[in-house]
C-alpha positions as CSV (number, residue, x, y, z in Angstrom):
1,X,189.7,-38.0,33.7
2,X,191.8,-37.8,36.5
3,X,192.2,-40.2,39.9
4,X,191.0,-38.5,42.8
5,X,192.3,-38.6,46.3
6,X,195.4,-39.0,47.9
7,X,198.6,-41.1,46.3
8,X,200.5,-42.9,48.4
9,X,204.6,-42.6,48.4
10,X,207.3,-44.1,50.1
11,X,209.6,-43.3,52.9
12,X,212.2,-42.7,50.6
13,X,209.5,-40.6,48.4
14,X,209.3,-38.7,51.8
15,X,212.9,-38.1,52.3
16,X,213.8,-37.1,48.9
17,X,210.9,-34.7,48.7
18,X,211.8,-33.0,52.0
19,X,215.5,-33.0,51.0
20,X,214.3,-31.0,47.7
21,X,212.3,-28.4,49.7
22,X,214.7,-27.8,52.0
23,X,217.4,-27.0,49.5
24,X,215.1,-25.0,47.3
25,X,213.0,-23.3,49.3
26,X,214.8,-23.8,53.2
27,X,210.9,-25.0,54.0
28,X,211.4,-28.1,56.7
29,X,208.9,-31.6,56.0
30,X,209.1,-33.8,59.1
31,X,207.7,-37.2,58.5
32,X,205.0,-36.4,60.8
33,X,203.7,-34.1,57.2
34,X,203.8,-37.3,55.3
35,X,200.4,-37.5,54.8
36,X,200.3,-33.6,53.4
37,X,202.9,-34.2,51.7
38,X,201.1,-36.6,49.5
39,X,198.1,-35.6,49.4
40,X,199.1,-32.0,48.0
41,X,201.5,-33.9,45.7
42,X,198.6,-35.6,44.3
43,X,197.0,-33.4,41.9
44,X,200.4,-32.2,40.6
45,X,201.6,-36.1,39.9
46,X,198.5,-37.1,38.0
47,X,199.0,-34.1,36.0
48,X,202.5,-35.0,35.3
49,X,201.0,-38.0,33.7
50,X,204.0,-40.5,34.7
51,X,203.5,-44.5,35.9
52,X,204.7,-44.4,39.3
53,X,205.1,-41.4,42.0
54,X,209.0,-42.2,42.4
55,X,209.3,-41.1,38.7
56,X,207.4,-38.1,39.7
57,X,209.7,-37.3,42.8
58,X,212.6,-37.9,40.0
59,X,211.4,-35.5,37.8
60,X,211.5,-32.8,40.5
61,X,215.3,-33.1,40.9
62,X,215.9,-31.7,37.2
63,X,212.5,-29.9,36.1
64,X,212.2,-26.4,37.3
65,X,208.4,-25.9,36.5
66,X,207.7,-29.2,38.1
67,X,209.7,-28.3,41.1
68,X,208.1,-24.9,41.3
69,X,204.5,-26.6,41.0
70,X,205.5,-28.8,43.9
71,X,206.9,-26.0,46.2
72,X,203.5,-24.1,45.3
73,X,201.6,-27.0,46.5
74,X,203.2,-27.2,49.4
75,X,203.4,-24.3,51.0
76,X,200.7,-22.8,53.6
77,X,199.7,-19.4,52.5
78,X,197.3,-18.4,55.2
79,X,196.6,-14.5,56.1
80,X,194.3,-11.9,56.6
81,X,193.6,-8.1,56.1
82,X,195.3,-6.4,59.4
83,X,196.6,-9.7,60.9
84,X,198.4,-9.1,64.1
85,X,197.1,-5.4,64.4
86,X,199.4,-4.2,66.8
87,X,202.3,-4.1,64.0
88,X,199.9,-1.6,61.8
89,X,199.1,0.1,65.1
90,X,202.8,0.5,65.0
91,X,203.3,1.7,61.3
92,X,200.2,4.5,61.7
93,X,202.0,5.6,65.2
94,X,205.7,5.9,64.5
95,X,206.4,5.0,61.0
96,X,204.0,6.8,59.1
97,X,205.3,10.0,60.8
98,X,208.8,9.6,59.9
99,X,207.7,8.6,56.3
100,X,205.4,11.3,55.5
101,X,208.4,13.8,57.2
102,X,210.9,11.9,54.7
103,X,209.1,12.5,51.6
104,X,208.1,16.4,52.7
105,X,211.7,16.6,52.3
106,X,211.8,15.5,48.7
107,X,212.8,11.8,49.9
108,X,212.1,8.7,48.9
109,X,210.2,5.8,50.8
110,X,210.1,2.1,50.0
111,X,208.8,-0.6,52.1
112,X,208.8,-4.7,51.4
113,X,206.4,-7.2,52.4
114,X,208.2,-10.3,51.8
115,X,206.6,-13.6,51.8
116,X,203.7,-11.7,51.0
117,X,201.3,-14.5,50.1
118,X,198.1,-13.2,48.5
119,X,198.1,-9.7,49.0
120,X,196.5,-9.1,52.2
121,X,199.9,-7.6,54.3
122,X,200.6,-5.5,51.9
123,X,197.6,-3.6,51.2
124,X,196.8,-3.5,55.0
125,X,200.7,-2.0,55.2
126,X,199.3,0.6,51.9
127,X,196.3,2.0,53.3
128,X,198.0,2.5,56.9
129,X,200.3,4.8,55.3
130,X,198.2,6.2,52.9
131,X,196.1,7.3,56.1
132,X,192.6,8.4,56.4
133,X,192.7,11.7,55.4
134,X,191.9,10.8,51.2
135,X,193.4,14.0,50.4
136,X,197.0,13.2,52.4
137,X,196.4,10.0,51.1
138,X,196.4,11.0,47.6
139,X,199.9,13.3,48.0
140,X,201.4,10.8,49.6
141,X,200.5,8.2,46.7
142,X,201.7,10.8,44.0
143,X,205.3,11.1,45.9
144,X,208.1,8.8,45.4
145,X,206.7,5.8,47.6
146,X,206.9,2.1,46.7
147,X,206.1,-1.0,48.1
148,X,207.1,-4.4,46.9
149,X,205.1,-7.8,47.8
150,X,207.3,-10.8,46.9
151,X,206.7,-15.1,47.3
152,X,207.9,-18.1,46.2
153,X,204.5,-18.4,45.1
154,X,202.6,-17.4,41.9
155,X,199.5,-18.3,42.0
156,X,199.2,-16.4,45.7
157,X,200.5,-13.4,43.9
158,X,197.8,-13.4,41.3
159,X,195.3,-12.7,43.7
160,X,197.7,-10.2,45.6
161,X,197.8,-8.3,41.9
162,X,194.4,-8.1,41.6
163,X,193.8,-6.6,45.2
164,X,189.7,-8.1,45.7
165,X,188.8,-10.1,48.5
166,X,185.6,-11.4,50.3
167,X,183.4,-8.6,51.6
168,X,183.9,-9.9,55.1
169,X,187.2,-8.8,55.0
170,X,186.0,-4.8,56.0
171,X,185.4,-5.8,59.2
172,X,189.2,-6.4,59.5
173,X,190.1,-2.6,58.3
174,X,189.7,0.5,60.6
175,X,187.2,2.1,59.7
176,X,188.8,5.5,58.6
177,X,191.0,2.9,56.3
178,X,187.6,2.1,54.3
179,X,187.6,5.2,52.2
180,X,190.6,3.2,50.4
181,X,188.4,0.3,49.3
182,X,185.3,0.0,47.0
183,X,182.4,-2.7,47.2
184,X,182.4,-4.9,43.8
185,X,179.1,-7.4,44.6
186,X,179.8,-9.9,47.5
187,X,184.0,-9.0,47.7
188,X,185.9,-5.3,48.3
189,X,188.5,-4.0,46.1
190,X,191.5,-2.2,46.9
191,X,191.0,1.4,44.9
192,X,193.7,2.0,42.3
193,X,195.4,4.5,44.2
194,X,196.2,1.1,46.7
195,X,196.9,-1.0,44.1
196,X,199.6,1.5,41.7
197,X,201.6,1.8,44.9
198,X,202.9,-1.7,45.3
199,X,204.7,-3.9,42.8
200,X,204.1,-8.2,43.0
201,X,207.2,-10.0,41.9
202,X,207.7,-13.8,42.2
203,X,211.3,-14.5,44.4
204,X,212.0,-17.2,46.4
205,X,213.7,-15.8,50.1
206,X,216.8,-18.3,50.0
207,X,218.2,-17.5,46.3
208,X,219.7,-14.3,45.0
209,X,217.7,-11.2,45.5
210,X,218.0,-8.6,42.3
211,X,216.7,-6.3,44.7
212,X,219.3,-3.1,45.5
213,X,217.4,-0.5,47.3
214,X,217.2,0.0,50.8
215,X,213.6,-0.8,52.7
216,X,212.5,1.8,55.5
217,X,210.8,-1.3,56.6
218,X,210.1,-4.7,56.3
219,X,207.3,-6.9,56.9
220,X,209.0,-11.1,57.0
221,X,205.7,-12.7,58.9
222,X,205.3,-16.3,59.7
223,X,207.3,-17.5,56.9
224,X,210.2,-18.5,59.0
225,X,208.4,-20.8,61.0
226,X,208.7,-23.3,58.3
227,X,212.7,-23.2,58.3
228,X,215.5,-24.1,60.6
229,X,217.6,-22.4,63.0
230,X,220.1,-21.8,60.7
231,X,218.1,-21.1,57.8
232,X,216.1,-18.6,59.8
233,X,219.1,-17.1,60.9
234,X,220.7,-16.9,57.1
235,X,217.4,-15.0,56.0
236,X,217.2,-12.3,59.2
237,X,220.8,-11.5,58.5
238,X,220.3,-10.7,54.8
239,X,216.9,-8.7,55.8
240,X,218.8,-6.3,58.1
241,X,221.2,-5.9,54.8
242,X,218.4,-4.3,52.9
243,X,216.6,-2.3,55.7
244,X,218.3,1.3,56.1
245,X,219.6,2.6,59.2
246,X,216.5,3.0,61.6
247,X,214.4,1.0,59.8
248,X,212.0,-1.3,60.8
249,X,211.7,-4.6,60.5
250,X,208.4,-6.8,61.6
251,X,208.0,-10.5,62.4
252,X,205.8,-12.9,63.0
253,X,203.8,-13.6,66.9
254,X,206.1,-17.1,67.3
255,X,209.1,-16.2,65.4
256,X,212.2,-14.6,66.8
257,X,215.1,-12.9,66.1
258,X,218.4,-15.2,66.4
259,X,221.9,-15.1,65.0
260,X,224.3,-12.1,63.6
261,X,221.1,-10.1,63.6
262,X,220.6,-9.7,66.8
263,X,223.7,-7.5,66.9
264,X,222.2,-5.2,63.8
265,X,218.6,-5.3,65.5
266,X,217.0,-3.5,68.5
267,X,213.6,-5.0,69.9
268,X,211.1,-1.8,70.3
269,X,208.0,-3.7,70.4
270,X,206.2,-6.7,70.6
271,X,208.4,-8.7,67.4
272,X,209.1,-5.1,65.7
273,X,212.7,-4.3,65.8
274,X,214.8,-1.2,64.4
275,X,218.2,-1.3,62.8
276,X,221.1,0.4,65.0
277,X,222.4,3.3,63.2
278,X,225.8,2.4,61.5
């Protein structure tokens, strides 16, 4: 059976761990997050079933699973259904209009929640276009709309995939939204008609993206509070890249928009910004 509780690592332990994140996953670990560090470190060590923690901290630097476990671990993945409202306010208001217009005209929509966590953006982002009207709803699902959810982490996007969450949840959703969910004991399910639209795929923000169609929007919320300037910077720039011309692209309350995106970005809301045409 497996120890219980916290290990306890070195400063160097510290400093090689953060160095690793940072490269891999552009995620910053003061040493004021020692103490996180190894306590969420903990379970994935004893499992690695080596002597001493710095062996586990060298293991990290040339095994990918391990690395990935340890990323995984930790990382913060909290959300909620219709976080920050005003930026669904937004999508119902203005882009829901232009969408629905765009695929009337035999067009295609796709939208990207990226950093998605488990699920709960992105199915708030599905039912806002989908509308409240179930017969709308259900054209619009059967045209040529997409949305992708991406994170760094898998086990977040299990839950994403399976679209059920605690009942409490409906108190988050607008009421005309409901119609999209169904009650399964003590937790709500998104109906199939939410869940076919949007596609979960493992990818980690800072490597190479196989991704090569433009977004009409996209969704990059509270994830960049975890990296540096430049980092942030890096990952805005390549965002704008994959939104289309008038697109939209929405950020978290406490993050802002900083380097050679500010030049591709207009701010039309409260952290919602539009790409200037080309």
């Amino acid at each position: 059976m497996l120890a219980t509780g916290p290990v306890e690592g070195s400063p160097r332990d510290l400093r090689s761990i953060a160095a690793l994140v940072h490269a891999h996953a552009g995620i910053v670990l003061p040493d004021a997050k020692s103490t996180l560090v190894f306590s969420r470190l903990s379970g994935p060590f004893r499992r690695s079933g080596l002597p001493r923690f710095a062996d586990y901290v060298a293991r990290l630097e040339t095994d990918e699973a391990a690395r990935r476990e340890a990323i995984e671990a930790l990382t913060t993945n909290h959300t909620g259904l219709f976080r920050e409202a005003h930026h669904f306010d937004h999508v119902a208001a203005d882009l829901r209009p232009a969408l629905m217009a765009k695929l009337r005209a035999g067009g295609r929509v796709r939208l990207w929640s990226a950093g998605s966590s488990s699920g709960e953006e992105v199915h708030s982002l599905a039912v806002t276009v989908l509308g409240g009207d179930p017969a709308e709803g259900r054209l619009i699902a059967g045209s040529d709309i997409a949305l992708l959810a991406t994170d760094i982490n898998t086990k977040v996007l299990a839950v994403g995939e399976a679209g059920t969450y605690a009942a409490a949840g409906i108190d988050a959703i607008p009421a005309p939204l409901r119609i999209w969910t169904e009650a399964q004991g003590d937790e709500l399910r998104f109906r199939a008609e939410v869940r076919r639209l949007i596609r979960f795929r493992q990818l980690n923000l800072l490597a190479a993206w196989p991704i090569r169609t433009g977004f009409d929007a996209i969704f990059c919320r509270n994830t960049m509070i975890y990296f540096d300037e430049p980092t942030k910077a890096r990952l805005i720039a390549r965002l704008c890249d994959q939104l289309l011309p008038g697109g939209y692209l929405y950020i978290g309350h406490s993050e802002r928009v900083t380097g050679p995106a500010t030049a591709m970005l207009e701010p039309i809301g409260q952290t919602i910004y539009r790409k200037r045409p080309a």
